[in-house]
C-alpha positions as CSV (number, residue, x, y, z in Angstrom):
1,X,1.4,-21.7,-26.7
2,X,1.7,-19.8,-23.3
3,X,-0.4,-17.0,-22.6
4,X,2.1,-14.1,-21.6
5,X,1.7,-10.8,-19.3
6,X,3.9,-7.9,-19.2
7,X,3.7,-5.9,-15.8
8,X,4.9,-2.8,-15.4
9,X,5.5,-0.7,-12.2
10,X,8.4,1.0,-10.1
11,X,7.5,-1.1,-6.8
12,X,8.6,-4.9,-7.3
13,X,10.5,-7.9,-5.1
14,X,13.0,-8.1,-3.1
15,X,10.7,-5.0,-2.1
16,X,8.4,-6.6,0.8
17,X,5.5,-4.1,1.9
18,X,3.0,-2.4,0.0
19,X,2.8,-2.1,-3.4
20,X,5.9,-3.9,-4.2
21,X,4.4,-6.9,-2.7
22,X,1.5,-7.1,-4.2
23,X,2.6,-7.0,-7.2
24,X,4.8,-9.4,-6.5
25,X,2.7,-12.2,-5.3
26,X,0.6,-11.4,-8.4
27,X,3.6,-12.3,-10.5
28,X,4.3,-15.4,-9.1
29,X,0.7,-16.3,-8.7
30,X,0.3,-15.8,-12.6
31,X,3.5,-18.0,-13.3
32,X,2.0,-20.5,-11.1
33,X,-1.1,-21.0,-13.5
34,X,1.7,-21.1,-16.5
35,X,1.3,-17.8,-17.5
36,X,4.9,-16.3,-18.5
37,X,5.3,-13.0,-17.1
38,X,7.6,-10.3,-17.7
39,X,8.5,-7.4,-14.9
40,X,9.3,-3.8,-16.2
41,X,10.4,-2.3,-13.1
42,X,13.0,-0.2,-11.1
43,X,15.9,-0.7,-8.7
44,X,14.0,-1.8,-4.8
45,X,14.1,1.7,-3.1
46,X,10.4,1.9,-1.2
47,X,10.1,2.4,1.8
48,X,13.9,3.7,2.8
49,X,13.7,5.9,-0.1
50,X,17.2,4.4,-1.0
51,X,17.9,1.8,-3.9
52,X,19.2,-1.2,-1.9
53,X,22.7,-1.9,-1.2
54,X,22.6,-5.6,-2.9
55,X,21.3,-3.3,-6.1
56,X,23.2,-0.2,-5.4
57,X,26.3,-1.7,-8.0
58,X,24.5,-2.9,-10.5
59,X,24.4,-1.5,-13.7
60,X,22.0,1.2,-15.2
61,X,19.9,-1.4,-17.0
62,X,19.4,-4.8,-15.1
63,X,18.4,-8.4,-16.1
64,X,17.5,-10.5,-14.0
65,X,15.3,-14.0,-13.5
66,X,13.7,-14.8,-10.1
67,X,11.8,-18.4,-10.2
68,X,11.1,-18.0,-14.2
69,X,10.0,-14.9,-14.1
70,X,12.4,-12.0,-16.4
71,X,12.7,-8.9,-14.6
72,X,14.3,-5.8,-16.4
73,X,15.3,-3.0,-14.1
74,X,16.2,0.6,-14.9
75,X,18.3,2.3,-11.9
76,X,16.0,5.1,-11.5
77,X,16.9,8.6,-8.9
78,X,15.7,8.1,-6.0
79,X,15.8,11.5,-3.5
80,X,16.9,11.2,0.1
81,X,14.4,13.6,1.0
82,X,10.9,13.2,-1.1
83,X,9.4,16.7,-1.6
84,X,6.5,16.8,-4.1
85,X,9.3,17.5,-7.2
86,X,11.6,15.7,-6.5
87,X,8.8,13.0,-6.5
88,X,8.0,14.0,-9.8
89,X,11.7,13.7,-11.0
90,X,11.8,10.3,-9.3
91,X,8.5,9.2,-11.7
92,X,9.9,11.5,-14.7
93,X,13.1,9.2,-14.6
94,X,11.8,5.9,-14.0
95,X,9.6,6.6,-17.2
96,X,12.3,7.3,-19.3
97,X,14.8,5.3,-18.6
98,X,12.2,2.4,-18.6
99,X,11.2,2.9,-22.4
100,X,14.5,1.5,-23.3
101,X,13.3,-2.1,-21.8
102,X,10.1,-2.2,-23.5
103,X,11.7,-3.5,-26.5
104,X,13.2,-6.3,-24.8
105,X,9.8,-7.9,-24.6
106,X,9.1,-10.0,-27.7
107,X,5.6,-10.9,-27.4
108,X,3.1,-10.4,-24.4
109,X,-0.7,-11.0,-25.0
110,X,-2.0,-8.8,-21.8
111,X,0.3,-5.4,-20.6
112,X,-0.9,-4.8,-17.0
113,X,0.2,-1.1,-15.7
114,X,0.0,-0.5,-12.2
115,X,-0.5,2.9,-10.8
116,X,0.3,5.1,-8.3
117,X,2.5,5.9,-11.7
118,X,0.2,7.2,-14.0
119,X,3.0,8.0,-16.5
120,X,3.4,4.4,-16.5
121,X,0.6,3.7,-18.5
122,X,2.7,5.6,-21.1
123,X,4.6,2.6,-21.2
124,X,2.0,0.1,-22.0
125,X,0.4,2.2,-24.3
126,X,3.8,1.7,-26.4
127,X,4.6,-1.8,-25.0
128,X,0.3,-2.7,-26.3
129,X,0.6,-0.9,-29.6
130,X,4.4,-2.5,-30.3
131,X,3.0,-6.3,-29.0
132,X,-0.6,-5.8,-30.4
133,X,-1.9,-6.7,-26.6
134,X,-4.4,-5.6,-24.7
135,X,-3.5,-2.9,-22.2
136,X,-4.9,-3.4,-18.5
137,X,-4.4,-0.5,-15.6
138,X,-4.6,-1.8,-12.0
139,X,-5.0,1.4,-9.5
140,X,-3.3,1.1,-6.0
141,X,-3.6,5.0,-5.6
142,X,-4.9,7.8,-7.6
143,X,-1.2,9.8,-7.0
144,X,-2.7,13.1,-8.4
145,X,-5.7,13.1,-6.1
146,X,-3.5,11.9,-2.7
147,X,-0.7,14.5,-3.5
148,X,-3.5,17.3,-3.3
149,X,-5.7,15.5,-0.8
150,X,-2.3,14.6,2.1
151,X,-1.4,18.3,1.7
152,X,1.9,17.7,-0.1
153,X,1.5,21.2,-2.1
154,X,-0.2,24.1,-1.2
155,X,-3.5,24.9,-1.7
156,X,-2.4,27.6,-4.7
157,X,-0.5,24.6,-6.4
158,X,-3.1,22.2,-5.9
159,X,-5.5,25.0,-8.3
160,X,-2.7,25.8,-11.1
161,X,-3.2,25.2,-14.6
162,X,-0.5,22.6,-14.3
163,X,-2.1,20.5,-11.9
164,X,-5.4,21.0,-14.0
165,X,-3.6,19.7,-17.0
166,X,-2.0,16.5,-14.8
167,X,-5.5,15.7,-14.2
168,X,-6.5,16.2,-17.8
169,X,-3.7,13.9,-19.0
170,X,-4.5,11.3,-16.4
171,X,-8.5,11.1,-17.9
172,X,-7.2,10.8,-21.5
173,X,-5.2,8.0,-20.7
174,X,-7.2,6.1,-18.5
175,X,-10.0,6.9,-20.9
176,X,-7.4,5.1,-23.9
177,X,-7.1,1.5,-22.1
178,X,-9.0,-1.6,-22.2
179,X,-10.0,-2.3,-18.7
180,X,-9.4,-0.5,-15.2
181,X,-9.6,-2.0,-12.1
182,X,-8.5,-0.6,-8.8
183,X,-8.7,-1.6,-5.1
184,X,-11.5,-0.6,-2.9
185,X,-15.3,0.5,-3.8
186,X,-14.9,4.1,-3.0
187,X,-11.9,4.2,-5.8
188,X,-14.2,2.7,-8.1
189,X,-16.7,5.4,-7.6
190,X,-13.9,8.1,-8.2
191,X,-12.8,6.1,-11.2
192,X,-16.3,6.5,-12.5
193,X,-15.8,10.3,-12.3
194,X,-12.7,9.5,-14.4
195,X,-13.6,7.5,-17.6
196,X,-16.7,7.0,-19.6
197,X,-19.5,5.4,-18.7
198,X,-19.2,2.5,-21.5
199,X,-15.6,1.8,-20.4
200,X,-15.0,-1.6,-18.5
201,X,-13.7,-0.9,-15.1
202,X,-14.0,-3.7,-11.9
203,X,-13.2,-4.0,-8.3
204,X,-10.3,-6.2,-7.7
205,X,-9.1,-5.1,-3.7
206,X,-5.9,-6.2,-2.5
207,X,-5.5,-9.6,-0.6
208,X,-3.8,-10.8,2.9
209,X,-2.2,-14.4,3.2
210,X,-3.5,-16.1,6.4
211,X,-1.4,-19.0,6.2
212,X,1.5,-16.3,6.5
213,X,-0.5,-13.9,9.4
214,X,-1.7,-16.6,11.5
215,X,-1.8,-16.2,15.4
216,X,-1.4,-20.0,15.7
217,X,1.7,-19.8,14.4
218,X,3.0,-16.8,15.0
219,X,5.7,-16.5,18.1
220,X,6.6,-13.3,20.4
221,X,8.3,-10.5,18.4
222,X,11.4,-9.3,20.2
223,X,9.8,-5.6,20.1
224,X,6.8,-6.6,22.0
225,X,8.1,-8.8,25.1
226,X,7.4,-6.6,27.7
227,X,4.2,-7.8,29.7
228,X,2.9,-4.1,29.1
229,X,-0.4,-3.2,27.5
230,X,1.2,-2.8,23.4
231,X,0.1,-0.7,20.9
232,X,1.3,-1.2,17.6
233,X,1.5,0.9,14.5
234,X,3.6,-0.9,11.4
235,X,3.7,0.3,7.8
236,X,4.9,3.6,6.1
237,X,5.4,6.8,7.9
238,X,4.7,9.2,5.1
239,X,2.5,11.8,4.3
240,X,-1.1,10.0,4.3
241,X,-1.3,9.3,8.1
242,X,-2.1,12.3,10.6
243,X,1.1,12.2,12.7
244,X,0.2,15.1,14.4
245,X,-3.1,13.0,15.9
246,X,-0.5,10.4,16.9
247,X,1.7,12.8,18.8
248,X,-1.2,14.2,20.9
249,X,-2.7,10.2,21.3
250,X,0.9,9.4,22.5
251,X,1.1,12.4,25.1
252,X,-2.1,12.0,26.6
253,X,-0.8,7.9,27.3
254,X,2.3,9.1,28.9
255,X,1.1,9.2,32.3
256,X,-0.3,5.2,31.9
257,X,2.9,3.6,32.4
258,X,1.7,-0.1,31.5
259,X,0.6,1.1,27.9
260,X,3.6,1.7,25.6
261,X,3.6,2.2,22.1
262,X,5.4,0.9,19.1
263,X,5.8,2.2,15.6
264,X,7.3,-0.2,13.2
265,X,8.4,1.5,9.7
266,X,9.8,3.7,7.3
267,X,8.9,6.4,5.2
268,X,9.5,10.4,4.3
269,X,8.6,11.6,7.8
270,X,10.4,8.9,9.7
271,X,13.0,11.1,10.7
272,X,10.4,14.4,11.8
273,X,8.4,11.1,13.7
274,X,11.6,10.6,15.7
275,X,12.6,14.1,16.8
276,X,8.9,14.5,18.1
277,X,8.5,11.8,20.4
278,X,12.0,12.0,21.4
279,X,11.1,13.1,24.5
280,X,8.1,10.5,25.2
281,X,9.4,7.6,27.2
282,X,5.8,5.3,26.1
283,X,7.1,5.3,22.5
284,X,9.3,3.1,20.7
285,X,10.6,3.4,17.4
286,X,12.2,0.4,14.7
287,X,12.7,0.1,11.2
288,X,10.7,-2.5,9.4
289,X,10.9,-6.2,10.3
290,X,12.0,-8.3,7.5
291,X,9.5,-10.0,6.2
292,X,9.2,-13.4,7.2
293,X,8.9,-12.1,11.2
294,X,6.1,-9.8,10.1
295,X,3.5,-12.1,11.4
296,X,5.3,-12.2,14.4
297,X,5.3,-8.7,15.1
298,X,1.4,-8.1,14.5
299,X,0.7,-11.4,16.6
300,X,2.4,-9.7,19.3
301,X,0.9,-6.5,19.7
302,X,-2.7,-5.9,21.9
303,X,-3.9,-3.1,19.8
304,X,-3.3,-1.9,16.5
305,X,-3.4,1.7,15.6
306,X,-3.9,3.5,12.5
307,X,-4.4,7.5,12.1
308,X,-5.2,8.5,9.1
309,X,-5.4,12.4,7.3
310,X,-9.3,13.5,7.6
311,X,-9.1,14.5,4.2
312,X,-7.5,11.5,2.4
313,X,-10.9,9.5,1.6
314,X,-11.0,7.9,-2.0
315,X,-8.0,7.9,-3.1
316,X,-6.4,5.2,-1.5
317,X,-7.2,1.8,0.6
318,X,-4.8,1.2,3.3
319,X,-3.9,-2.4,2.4
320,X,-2.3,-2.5,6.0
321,X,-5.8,-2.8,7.6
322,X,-5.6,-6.6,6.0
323,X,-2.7,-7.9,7.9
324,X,-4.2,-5.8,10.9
325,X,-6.9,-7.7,11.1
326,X,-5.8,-11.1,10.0
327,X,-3.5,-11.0,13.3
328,X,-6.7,-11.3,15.2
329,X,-6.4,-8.1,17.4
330,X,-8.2,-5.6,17.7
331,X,-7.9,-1.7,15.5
332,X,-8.1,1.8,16.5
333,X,-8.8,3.4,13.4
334,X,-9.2,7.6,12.6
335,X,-10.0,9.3,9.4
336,X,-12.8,10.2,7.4
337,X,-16.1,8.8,8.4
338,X,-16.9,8.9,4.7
339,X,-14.2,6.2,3.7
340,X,-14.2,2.5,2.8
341,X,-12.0,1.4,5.8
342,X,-14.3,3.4,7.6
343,X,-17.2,0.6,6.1
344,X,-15.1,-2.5,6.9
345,X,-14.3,-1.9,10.6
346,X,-17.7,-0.9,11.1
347,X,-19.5,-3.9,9.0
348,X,-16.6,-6.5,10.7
349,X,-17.3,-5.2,14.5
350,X,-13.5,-5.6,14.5
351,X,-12.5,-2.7,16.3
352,X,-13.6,1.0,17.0
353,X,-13.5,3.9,14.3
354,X,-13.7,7.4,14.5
355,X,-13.1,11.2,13.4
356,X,-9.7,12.4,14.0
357,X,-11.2,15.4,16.5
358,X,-12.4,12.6,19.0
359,X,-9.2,11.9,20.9
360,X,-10.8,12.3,24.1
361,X,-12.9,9.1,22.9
362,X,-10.0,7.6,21.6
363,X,-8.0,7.2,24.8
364,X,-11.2,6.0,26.6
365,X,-11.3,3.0,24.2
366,X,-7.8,2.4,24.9
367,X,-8.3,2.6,28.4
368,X,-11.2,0.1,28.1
369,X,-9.6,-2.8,25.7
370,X,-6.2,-2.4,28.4
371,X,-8.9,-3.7,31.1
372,X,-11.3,-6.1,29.0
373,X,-9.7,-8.8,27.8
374,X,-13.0,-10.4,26.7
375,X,-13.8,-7.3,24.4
376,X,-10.3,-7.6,22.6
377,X,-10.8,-10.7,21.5
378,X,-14.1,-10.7,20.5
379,X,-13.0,-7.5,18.3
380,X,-10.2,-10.0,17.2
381,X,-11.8,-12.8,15.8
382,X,-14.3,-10.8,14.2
383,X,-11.7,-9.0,12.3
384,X,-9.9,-12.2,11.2
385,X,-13.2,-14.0,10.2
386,X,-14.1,-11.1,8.1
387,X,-10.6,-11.0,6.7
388,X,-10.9,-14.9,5.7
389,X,-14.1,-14.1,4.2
390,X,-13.5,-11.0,1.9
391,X,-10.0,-11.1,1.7
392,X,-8.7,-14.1,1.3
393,X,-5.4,-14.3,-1.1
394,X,-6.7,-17.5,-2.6
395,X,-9.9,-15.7,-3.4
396,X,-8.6,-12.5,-4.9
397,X,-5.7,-14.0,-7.0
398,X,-8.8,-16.2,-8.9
399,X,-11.0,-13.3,-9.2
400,X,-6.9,-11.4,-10.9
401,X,-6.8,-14.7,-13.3
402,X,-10.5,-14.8,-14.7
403,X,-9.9,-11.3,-15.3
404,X,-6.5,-11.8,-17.2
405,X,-8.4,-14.7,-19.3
406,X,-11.6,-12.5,-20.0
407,X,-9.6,-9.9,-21.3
């Protein structure tokens, strides 16, 4: 008889970055090794923060099969405009209304939960106990901890008794599951503050494809033609990364008129991102890129970017850094000198990182890779060697299905 997994999580296909993808490619990974898998998940929304329009007339409760694989969706609220509650409704809803599909599964011998949700693992608790399976949580982000760490509340919020009891709740349950895996060293070492010491937890990071971000392949993207020096930043514009870094990085370029810079995304700040540089000719902005031109659009750029808060350290691994580097080009990295991405540019030489006061330093590396072709390209194939090494998808999906068998 097949073995059988249950996955449940808000982010799923046709949703293409972060989360959503990954969970994805797991999925269809698992099905591949004739696994049968079953998606509890929600209507695409992330990163537009609006369901999709080939969604937005479906009905509340959605069945659907995508090569094999049964996905039941629950049309959860999604707010235009993100604040910290009306994130909460937007998790309180999807909880709910998802408890209705759990009993559309019939039998399932693993539930995997993934988190930034933590009320998810509500769910599987159910889904485990109703199924008599064995109840898995995968962290991509420890949501209480990056809520209080990105500034998203105030200080005086971040200390209630509320907040104190969110924490609380989130060690019980992670404390009531089988195994616990999550996605960078550092968040293994927070989990460890988390749960007991005789409960299983592993380190299972995220992966990059790189058949799919392949510089051989990959041709010129339309947003990078120009024969300027490019700089590129693509992923979510939300809360985690220090736009305020980037606004001063992009001023003090504006005088270099053969450097221009791209940003490539979506997020909750999108709209604050484009009133500020309005007035800065260097900077362009786009939405995302669908999916399949991706590789083209990070091929294409001379310099990737990345600005992250100082204060956001542990509680989440920019999976973006993957694809960065797997486009062979070189990073600019701030943030926390504490912090695993911090570890990986530093151990794969494959690019410069520093402390988001140094900005001064910043624009001198800039200045330097614009002239030095040499020294970009060494930072480039270090960073996709290192990439092929450690984060292979072939690699990281085994390491996923030894641990699905295990358990």
């Amino acid at each position: 008889m097949k073995k059988s997994i249950t996955i449940i999580g808000v982010n799923y296909f046709p949703e293409d970055t972060a989360i959503g993808l990954y969970t994805s490619q797991l999925a269809n990974y698992f099905n591949s090794k004739n696994i049968e898998v079953n998606i509890i998940t929600g209507f695409p929304y992330y990163p537009a923060w609006k369901i999709s329009s080939n969604y937005k007339s479906k009905k509340t409760f959605y069945k659907e099969n995508i090569n094999g694989i049964n996905i039941f969706r629950y049309k959860q609220y999604v707010p235009k405009n993100p604040t910290f509650f009306k994130r909460v409704l937007h998790l309180l809803d999807f909880t709910l209304g998802s408890f209705f599909n759990l009993f559309k599964i019939k039998k399932t011998d693993i539930v995997l939960c993934i988190v930034p949700f933590t009320s998810v693992i509500f769910l599987g608790k159910i889904l485990s106990k109703l199924r008599k399976a064995k109840l898995w949580v995968h962290i991509q982000d420890f949501e209480f901890d990056a809520v209080t760490d990105s500034n998203i509340i105030n200080s005086k919020e971040n200390k209630s008794i509320s907040f104190k009891l969110l924490f609380w709740i989130e060690k019980k349950l992670l404390n009531s599951v089988d195994l616990v895996s999550t996605i960078s060293n550092l968040m293994v070492l927070k989990l460890s503050k988390k749960i007991k010491k005789d409960k299983k937890r592993i380190l299972l990071p995220n992966w990059v494809d790189l058949d799919f971000v392949n510089p051989k392949t990959s041709k010129k993207h339309p947003y990078l033609e120009s024969k300027k020096f490019k700089i590129l930043y693509s992923g979510n514009i939300g809360e985690k990364q220090d736009w305020e870094f980037f606004i001063e990085f992009a001023n003090m370029l504006k005088s270099n008129l053969d450097i221009e810079i791209i940003v490539v995304g979506n997020g909750s700040k999108r709209e604050w991102l484009l009133d500020k540089v309005a007035s800065l000719n260097n900077v362009s902005m786009y939405l995302p890129v669908a999916y399949n031109k991706l590789s083209d659009l990070l091929c294409s750029a001379d310099l990737h970017i990345l600005f992250q808060k100082n204060n956001v350290i542990d509680t989440v691994m920019p999976s973006k850094i993957l694809a960065m580097m797997a486009s062979q080009k070189p990073s600019i990295i701030t943030g926390n000198l504490k912090s695993e991405v911090y570890s990986i540019i530093n151990e794969s030489s494959a690019g410069e990182y520093f402390c988001n006061t140094e900005l001064e330093e910043v624009i001198k590396v800039v200045l330097q890779l614009k002239i030095n072709k040499k020294l970009r390209n060494k930072y480039g194939e270090n960073a996709r060697k290192y990439v092929s090494t450690n984060f292979s998808k072939d690699i990281i999906l085994k390491k996923f299905e030894n641990t699905f068998l295990e358990l």
